[in-house]
gemmi code that builds the backbone of each chain (N, CA, C; Angstrom):
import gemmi

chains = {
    "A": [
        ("UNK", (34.719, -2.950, 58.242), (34.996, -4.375, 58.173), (36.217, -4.699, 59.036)),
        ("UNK", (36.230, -5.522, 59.959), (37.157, -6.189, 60.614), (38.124, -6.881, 59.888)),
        ("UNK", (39.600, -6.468, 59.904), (40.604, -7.491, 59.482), (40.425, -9.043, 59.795)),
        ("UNK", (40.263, -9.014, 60.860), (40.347, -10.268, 61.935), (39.408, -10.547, 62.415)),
        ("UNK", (38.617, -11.591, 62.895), (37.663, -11.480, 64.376), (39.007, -12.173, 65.380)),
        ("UNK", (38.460, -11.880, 66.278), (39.092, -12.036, 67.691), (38.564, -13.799, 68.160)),
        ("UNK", (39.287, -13.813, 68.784), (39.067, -15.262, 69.058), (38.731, -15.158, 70.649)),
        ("UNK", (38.149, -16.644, 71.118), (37.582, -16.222, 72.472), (39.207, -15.943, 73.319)),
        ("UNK", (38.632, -14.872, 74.251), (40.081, -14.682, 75.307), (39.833, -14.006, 76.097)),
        ("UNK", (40.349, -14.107, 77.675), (39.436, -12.608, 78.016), (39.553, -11.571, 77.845)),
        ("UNK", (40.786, -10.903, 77.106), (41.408, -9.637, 76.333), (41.117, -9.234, 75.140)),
        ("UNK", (41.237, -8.056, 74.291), (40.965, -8.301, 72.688), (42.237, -8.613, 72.724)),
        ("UNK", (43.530, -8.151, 72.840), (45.011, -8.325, 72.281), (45.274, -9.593, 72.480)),
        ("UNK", (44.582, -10.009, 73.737), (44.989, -11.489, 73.533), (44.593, -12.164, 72.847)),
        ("UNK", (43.222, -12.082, 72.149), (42.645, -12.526, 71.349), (42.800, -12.721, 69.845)),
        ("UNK", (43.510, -11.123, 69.698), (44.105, -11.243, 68.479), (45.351, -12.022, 68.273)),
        ("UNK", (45.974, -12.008, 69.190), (47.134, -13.002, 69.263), (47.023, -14.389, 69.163)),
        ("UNK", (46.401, -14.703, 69.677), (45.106, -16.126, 69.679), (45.635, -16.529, 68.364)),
        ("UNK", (45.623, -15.721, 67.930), (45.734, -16.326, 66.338), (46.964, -16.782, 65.783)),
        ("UNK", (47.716, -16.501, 66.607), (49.099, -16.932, 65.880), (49.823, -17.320, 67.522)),
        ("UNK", (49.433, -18.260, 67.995), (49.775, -19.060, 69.671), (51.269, -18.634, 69.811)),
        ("UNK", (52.357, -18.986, 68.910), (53.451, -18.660, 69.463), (53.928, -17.667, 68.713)),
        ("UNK", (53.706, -16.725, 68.243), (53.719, -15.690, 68.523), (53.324, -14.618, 69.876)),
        ("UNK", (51.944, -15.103, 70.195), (51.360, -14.291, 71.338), (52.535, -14.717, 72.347)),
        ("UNK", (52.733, -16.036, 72.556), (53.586, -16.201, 73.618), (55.374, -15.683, 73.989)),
        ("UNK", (55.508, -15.388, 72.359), (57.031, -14.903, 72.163), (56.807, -13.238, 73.005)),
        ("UNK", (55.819, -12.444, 71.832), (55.417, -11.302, 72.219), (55.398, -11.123, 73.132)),
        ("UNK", (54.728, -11.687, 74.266), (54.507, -11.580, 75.873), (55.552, -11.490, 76.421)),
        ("UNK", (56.381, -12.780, 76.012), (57.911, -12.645, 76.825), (58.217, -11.598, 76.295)),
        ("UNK", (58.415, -11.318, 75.462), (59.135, -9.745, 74.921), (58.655, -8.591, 75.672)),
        ("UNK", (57.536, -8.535, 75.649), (56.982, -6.957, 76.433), (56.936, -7.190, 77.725)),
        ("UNK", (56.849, -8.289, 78.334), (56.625, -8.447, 79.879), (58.228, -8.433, 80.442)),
        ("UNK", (58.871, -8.404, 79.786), (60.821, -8.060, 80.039), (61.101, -7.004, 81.145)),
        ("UNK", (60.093, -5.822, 80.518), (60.188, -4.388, 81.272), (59.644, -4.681, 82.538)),
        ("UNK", (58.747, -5.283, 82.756), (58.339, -5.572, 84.275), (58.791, -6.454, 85.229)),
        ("UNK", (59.194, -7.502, 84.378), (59.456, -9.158, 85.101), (60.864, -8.362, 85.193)),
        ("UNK", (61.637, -7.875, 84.850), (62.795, -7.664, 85.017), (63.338, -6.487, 86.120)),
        ("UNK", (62.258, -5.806, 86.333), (62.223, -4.604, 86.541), (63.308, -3.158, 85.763)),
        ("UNK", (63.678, -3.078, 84.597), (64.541, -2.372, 83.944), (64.390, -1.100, 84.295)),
        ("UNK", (63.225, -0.762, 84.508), (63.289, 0.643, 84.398), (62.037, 0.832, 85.772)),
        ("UNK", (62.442, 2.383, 86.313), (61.135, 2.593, 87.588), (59.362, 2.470, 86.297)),
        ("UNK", (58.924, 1.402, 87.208), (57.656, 1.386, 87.110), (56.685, 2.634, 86.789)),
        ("UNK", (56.600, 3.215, 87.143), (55.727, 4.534, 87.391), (56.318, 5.751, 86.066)),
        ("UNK", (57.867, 5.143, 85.629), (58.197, 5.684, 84.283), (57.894, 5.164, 82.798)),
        ("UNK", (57.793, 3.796, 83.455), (57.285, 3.247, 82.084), (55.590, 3.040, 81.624)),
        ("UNK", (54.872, 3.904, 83.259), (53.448, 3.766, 82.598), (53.112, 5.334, 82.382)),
        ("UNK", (53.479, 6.616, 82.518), (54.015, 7.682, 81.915), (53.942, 7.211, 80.337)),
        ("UNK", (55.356, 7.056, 80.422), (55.440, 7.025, 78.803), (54.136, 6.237, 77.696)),
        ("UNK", (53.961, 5.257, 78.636), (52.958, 4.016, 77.963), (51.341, 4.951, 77.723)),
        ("UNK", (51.595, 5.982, 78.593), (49.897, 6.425, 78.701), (50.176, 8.078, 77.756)),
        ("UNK", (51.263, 8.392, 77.804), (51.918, 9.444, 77.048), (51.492, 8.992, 75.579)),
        ("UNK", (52.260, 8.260, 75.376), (51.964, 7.578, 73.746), (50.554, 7.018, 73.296)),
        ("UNK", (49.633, 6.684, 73.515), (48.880, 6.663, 74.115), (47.843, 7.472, 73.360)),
        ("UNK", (48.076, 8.685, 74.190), (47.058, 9.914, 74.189), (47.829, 10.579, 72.543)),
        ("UNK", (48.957, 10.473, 72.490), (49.172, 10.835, 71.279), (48.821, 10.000, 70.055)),
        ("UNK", (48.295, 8.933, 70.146), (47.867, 8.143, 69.143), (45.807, 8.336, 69.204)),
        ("UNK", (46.075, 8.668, 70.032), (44.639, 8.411, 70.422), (43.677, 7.280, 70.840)),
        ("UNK", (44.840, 6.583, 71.289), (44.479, 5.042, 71.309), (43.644, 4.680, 72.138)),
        ("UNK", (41.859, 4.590, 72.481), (41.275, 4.285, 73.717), (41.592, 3.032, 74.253)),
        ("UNK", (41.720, 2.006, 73.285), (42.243, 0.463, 74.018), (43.152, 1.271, 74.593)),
        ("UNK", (44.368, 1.521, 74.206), (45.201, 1.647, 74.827), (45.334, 2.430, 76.898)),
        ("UNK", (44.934, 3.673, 76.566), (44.217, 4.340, 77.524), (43.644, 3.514, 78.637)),
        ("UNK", (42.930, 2.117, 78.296), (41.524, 1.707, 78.867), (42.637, 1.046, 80.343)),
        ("UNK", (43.792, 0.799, 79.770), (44.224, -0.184, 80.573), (45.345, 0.439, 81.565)),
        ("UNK", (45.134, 0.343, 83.288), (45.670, 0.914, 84.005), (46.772, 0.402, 84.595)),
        ("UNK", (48.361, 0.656, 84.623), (48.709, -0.388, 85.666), (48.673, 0.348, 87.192)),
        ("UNK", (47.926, -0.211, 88.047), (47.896, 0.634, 89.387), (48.450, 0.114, 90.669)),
        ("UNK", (49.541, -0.833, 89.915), (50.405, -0.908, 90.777), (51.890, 0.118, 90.725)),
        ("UNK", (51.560, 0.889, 89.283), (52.639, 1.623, 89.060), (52.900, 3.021, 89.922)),
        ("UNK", (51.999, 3.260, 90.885), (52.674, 4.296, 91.895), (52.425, 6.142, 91.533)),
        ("UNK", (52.037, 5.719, 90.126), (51.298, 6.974, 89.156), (50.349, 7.720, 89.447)),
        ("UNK", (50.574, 9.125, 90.548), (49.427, 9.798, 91.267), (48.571, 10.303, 90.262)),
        ("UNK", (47.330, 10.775, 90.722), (46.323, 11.092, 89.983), (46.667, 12.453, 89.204)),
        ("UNK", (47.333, 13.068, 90.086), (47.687, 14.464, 89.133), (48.569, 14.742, 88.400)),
        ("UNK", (49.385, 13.335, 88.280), (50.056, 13.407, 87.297), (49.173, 12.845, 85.756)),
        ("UNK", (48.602, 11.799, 85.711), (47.616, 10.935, 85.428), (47.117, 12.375, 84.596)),
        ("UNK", (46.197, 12.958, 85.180), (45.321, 13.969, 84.934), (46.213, 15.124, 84.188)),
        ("UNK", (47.558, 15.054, 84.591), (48.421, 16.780, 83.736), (49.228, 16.522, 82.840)),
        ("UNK", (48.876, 14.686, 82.467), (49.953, 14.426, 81.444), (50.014, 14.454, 80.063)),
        ("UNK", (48.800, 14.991, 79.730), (49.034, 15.758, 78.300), (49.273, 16.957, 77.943)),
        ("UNK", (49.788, 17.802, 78.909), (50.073, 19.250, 79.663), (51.416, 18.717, 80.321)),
        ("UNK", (51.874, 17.972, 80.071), (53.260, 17.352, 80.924), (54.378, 18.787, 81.097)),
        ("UNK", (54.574, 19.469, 79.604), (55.504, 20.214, 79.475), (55.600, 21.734, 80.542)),
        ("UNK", (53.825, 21.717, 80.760), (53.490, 22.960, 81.505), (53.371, 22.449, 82.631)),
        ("UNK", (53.154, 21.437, 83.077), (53.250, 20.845, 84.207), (54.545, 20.976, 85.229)),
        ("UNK", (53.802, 21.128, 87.157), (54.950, 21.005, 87.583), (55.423, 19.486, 88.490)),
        ("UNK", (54.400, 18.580, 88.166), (54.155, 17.781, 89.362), (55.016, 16.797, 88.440)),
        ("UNK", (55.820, 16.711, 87.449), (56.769, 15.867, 86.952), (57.947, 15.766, 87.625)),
        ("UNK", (58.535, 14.781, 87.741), (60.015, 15.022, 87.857), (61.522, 15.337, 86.779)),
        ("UNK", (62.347, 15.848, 86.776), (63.469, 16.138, 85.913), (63.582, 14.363, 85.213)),
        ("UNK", (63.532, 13.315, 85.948), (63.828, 11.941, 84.449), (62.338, 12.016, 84.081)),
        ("UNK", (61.632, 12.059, 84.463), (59.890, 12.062, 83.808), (60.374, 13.093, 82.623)),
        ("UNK", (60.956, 14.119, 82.880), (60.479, 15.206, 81.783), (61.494, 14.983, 80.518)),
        ("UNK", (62.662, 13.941, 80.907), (63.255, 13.680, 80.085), (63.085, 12.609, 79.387)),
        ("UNK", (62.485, 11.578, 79.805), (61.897, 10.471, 79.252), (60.740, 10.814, 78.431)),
        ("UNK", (59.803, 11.840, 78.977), (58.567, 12.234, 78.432), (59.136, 12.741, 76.904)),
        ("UNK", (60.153, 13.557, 77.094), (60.466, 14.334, 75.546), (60.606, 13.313, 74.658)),
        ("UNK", (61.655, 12.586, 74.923), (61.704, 11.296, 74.543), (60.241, 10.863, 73.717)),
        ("UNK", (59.472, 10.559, 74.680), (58.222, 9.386, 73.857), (57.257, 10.285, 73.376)),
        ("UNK", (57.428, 11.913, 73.690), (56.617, 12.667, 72.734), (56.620, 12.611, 71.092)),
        ("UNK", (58.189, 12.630, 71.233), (58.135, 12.558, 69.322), (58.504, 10.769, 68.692)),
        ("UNK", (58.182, 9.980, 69.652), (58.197, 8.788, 68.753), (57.409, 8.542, 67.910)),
        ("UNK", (55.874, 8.513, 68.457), (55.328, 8.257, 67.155), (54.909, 8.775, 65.984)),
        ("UNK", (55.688, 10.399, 65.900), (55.192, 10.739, 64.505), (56.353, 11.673, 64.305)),
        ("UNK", (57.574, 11.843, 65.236), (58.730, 13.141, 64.887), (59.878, 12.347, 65.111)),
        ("UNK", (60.051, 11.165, 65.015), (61.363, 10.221, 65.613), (62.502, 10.886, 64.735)),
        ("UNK", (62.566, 11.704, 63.931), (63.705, 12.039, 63.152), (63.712, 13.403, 63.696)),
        ("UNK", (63.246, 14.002, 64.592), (63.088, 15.142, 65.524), (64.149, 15.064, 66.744)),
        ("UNK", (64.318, 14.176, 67.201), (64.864, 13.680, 68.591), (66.698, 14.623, 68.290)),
        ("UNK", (66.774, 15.037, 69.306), (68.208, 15.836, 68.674), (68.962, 15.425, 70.483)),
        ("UNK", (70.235, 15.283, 69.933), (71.517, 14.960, 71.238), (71.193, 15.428, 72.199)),
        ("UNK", (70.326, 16.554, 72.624), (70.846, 17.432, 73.598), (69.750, 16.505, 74.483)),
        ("UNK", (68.444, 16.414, 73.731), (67.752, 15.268, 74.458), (67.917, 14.284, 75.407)),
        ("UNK", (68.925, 13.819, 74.501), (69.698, 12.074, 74.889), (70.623, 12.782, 75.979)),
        ("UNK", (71.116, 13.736, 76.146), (72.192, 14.426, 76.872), (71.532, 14.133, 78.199)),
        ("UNK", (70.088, 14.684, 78.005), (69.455, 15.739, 79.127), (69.231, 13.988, 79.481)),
        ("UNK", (68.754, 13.121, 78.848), (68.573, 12.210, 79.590), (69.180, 10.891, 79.940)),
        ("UNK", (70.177, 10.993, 79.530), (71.499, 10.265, 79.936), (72.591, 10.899, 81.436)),
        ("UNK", (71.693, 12.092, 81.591), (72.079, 12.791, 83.365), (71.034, 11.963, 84.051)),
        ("UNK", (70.266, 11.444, 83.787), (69.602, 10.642, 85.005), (69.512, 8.849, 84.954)),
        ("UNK", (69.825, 8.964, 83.011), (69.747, 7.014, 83.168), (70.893, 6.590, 82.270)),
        ("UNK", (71.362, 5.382, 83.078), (72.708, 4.880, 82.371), (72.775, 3.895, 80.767)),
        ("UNK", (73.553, 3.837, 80.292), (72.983, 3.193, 78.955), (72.641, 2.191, 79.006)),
        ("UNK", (72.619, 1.189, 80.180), (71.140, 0.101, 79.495), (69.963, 0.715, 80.329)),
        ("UNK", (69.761, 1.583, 80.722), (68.731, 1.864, 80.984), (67.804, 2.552, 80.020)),
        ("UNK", (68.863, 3.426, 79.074), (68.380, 4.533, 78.155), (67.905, 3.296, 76.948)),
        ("UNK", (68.865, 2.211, 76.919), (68.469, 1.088, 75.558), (67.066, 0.949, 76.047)),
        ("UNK", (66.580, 0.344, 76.906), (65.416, -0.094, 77.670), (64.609, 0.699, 77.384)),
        ("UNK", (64.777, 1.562, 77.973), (63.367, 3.105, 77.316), (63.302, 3.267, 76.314)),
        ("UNK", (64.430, 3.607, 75.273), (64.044, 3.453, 74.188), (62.894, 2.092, 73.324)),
        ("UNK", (63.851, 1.074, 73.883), (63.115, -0.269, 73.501), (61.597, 0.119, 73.772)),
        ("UNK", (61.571, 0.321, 74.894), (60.397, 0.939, 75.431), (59.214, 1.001, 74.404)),
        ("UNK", (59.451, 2.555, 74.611), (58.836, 3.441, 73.765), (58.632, 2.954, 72.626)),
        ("UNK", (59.426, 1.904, 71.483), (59.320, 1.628, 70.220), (58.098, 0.575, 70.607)),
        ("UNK", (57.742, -0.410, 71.821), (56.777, -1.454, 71.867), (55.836, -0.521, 71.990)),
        ("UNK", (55.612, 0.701, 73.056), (54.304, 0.874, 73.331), (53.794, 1.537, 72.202)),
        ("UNK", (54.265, 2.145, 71.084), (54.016, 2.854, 69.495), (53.383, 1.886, 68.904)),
        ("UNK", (53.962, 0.446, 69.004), (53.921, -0.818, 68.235), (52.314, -1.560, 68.853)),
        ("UNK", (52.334, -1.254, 69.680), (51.220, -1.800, 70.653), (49.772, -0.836, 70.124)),
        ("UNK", (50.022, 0.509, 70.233), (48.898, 1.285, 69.630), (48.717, 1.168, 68.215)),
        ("UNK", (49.409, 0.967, 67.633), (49.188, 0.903, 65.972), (48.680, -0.291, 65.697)),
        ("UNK", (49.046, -1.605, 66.290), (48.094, -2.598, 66.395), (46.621, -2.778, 66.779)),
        ("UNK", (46.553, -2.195, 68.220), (45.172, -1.962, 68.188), (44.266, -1.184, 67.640)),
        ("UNK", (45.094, -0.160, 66.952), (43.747, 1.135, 66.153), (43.901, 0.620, 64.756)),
        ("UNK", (45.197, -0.282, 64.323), (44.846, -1.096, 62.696), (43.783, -2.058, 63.129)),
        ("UNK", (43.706, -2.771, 63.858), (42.690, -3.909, 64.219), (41.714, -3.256, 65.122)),
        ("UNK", (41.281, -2.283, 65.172), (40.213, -2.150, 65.948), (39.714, -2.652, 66.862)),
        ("UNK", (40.707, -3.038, 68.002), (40.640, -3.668, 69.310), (39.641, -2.668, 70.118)),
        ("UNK", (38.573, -3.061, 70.634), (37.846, -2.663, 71.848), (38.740, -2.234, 73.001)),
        ("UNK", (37.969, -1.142, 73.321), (38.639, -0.355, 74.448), (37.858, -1.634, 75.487)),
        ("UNK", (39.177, -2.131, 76.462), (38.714, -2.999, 77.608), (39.528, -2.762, 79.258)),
        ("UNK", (38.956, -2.096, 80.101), (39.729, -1.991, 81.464), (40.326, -2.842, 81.809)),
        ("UNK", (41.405, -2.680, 82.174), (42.289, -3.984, 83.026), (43.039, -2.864, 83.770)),
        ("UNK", (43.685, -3.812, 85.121), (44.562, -2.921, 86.001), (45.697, -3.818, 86.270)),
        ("UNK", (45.954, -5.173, 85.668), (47.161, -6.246, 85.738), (48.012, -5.841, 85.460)),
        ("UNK", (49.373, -5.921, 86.357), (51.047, -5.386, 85.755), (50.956, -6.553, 84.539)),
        ("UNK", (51.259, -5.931, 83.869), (52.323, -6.678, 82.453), (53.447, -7.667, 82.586)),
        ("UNK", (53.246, -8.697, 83.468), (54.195, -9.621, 83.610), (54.104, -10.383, 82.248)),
        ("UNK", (55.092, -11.103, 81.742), (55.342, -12.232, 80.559), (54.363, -13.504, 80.836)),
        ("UNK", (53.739, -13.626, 82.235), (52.944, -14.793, 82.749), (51.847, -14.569, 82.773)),
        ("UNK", (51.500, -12.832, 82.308), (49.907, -12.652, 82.596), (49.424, -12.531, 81.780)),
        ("UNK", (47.919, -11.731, 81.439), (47.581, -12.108, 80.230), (47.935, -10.549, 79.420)),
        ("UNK", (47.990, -10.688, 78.427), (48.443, -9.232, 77.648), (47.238, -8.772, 77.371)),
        ("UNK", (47.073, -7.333, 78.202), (46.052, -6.226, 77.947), (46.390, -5.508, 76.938)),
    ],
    "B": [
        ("UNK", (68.666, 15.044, 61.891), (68.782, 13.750, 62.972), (70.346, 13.521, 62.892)),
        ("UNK", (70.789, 13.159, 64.296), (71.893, 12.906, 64.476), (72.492, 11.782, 63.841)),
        ("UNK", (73.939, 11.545, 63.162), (74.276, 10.225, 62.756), (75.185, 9.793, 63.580)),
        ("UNK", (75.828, 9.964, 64.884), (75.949, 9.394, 65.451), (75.242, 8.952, 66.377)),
        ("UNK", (75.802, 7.735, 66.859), (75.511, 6.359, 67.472), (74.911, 7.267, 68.898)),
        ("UNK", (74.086, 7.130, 69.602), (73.421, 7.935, 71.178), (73.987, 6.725, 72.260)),
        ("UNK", (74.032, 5.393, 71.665), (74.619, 4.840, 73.000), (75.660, 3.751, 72.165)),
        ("UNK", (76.436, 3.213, 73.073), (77.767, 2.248, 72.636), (77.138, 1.020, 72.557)),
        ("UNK", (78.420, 0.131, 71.615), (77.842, -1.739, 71.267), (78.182, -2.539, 73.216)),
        ("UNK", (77.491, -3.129, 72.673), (77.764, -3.975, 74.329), (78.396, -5.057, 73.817)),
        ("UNK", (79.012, -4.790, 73.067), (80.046, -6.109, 72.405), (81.440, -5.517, 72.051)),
        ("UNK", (82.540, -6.447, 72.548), (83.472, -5.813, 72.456), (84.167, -6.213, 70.893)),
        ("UNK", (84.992, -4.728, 70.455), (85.004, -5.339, 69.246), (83.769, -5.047, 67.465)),
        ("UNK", (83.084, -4.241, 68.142), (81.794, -4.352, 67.469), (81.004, -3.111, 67.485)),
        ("UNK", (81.210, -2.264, 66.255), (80.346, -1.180, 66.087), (79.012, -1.205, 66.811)),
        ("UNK", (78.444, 0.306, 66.944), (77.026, 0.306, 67.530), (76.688, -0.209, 66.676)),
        ("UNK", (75.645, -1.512, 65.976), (74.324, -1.601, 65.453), (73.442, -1.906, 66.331)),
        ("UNK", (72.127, -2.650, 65.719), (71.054, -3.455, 66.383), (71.201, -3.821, 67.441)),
        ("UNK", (72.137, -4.750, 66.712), (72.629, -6.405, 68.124), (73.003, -5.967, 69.161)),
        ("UNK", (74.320, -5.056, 68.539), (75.240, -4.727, 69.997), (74.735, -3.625, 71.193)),
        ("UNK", (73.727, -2.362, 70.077), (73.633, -2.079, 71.461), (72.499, -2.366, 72.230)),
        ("UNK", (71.130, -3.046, 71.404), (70.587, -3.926, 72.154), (71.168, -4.819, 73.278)),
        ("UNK", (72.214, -5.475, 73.198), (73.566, -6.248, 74.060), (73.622, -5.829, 75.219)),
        ("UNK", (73.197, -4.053, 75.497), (73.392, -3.373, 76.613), (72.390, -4.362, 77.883)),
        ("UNK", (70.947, -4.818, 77.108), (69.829, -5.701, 77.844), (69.564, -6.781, 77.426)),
        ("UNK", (70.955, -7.609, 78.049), (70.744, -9.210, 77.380), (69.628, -9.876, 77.200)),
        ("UNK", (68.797, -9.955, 78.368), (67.489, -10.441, 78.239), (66.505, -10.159, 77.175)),
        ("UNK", (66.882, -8.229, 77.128), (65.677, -7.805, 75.952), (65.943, -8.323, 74.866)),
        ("UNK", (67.195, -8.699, 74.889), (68.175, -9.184, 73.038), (67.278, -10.518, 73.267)),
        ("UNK", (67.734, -11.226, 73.348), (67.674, -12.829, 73.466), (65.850, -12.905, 73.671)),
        ("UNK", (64.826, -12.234, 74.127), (63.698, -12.625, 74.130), (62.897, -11.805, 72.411)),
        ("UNK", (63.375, -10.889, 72.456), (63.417, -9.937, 70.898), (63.664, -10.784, 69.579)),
        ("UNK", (64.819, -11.772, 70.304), (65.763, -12.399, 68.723), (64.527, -13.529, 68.695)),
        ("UNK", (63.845, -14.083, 69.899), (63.388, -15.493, 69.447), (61.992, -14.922, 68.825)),
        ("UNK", (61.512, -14.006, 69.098), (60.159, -12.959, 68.278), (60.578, -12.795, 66.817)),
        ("UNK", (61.514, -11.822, 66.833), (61.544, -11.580, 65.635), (62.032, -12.641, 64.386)),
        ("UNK", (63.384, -13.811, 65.016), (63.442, -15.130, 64.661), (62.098, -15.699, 63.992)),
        ("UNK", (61.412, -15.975, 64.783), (60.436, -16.495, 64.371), (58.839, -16.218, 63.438)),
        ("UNK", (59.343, -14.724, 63.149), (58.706, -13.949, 62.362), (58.840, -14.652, 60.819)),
        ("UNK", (60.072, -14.631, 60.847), (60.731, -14.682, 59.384), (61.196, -16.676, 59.184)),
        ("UNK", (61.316, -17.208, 60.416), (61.201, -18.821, 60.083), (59.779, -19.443, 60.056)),
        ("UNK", (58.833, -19.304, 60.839), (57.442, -19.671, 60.565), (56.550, -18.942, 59.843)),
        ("UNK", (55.675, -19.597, 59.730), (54.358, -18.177, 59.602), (53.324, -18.941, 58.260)),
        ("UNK", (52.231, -18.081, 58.205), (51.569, -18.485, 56.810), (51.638, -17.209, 55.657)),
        ("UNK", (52.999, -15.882, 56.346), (52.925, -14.898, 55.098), (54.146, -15.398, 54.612)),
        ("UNK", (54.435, -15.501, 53.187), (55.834, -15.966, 52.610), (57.021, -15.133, 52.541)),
        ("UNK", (58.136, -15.301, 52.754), (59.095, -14.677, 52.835), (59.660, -13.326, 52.054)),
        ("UNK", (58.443, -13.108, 50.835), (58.845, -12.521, 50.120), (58.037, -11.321, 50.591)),
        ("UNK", (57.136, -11.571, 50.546), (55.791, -10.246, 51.022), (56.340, -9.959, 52.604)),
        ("UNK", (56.605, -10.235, 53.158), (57.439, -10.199, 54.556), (58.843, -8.986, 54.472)),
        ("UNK", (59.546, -9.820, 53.177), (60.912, -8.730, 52.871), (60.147, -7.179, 52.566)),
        ("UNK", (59.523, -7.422, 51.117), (58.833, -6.158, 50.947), (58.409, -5.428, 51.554)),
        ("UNK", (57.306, -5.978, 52.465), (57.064, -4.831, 53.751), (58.094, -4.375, 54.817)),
        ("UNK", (58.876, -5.339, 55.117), (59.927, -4.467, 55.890), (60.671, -3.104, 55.034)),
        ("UNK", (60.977, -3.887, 53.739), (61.528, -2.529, 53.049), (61.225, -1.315, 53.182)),
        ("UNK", (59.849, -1.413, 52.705), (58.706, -0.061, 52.833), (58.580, 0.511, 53.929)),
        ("UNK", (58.452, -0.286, 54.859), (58.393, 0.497, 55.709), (59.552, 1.213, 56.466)),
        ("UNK", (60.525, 0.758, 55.998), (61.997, 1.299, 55.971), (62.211, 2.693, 54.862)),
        ("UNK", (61.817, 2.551, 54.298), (61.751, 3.706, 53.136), (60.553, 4.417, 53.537)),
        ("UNK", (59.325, 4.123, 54.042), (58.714, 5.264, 54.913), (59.219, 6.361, 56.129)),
        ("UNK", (59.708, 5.347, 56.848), (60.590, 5.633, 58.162), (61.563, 6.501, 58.146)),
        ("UNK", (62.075, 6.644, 56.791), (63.305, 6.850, 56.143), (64.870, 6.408, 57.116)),
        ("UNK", (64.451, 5.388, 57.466), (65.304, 4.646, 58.260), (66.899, 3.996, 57.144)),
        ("UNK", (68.085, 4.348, 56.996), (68.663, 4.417, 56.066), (69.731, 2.729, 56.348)),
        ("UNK", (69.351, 2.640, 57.758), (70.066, 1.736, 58.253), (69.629, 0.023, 57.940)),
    ],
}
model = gemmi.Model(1)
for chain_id, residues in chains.items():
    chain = gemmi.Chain(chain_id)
    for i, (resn, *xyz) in enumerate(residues, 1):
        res = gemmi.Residue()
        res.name, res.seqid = resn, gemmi.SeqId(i, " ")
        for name, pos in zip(("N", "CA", "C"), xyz):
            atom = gemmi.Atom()
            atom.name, atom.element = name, gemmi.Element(name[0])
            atom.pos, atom.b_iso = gemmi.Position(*pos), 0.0
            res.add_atom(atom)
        chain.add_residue(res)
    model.add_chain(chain)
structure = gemmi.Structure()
structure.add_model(model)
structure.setup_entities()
């Protein structure tokens, strides 16, 4: 049984949002921050976004590409193997540790972490990722409580576009 | 888990919490506050079932803060 039906939109998330207008529109500004702003490298924040992701098991989530983010295929392809992987870079692998244990070890995360990755990003950058990481957790748990349809999109996440 | 603070308040004057070191990304603060603002001033769930679940899920989280 569906919590919700979806309302017409061309997205499910948008759809579900549909439902509560300013909300969807607050939300948007909120998550579209990371892009419209540019806070953090692009190509790190769809890493993490597709990282979390695969650890939730989220296919909506998954479905949606940003391919303007610069994200080669073999990384794409070795990033649930990230750790054995060599085609990462040293802030990838520190950001990655990072959004490995958010959504189910967040009381795991130990200093040396934050150490390792505070050598490559300064503290509003590290706030940002973090922030990060807490939306894209927030984003999958929404769609697998509501049973959002897995739907392709390849649109950057601006605050003006539509939320995939 | 560590109990100290991983990054500083962006307010001078003002322990790490929420606000401040959110503060570090003015924008993220200020577009965050009018979301979550408006969580708890509008809506059709009542304020009370709203508190409760934050609780819980604070006591799931074991978030102490």
């Amino acid at each position: 049984m569906k919590l919700v039906e979806l309302t017409e939109a061309p997205q499910p998330f948008e759809g579900l949002l549909q439902h509560r207008p300013e909300l969807r529109s607050l939300y948007k500004r909120f998550y579209g921050t990371f892009w419209d702003e540019a806070l953090l490298p692009r190509s790190l924040l769809e890493l993490c976004r597709l990282r979390i992701a695969q650890l939730h098991d989220c296919e909506a989530e998954l479905a949606v590409t940003d391919t303007r983010s610069g994200v080669p295929d073999n990384q794409r392809v070795g990033l649930d193997r990230w750790e054995a992987a060599d085609c990462f870079s040293p802030l990838d692998r520190a950001a990655l540790a990072i959004a490995e244990l958010m959504p189910w070890q967040h009381h795991s995360m130990t200093d040396a972490q934050f150490a390792t990755l505070r050598e490559h990003l300064d503290e509003k950058q590290c706030v940002a990722l973090v922030v990060a990481l807490a939306l894209f957790d927030a984003n999958c748990r929404l769609r697998l409580v509501f049973e959002l349809p897995a739907s392709p999109a390849s649109e950057p996440a601006f605050s003006s576009g539509l939320l995939h | 888990m560590s109990t100290t603070p991983r990054v500083s308040s962006a307010i001078a004057g003002q322990p790490p919490h929420f606000g401040s070191v959110m503060a570090q990304q003015p924008e993220l603060l200020q577009r965050f506050g009018a979301l979550y603002a408006t969580f708890w001033s509008h809506g059709v769930v009542d304020h009370r079932t709203k508190e409760v679940a934050r609780m819980r899920n604070a006591r799931i989280t074991d978030c102490g803060y």
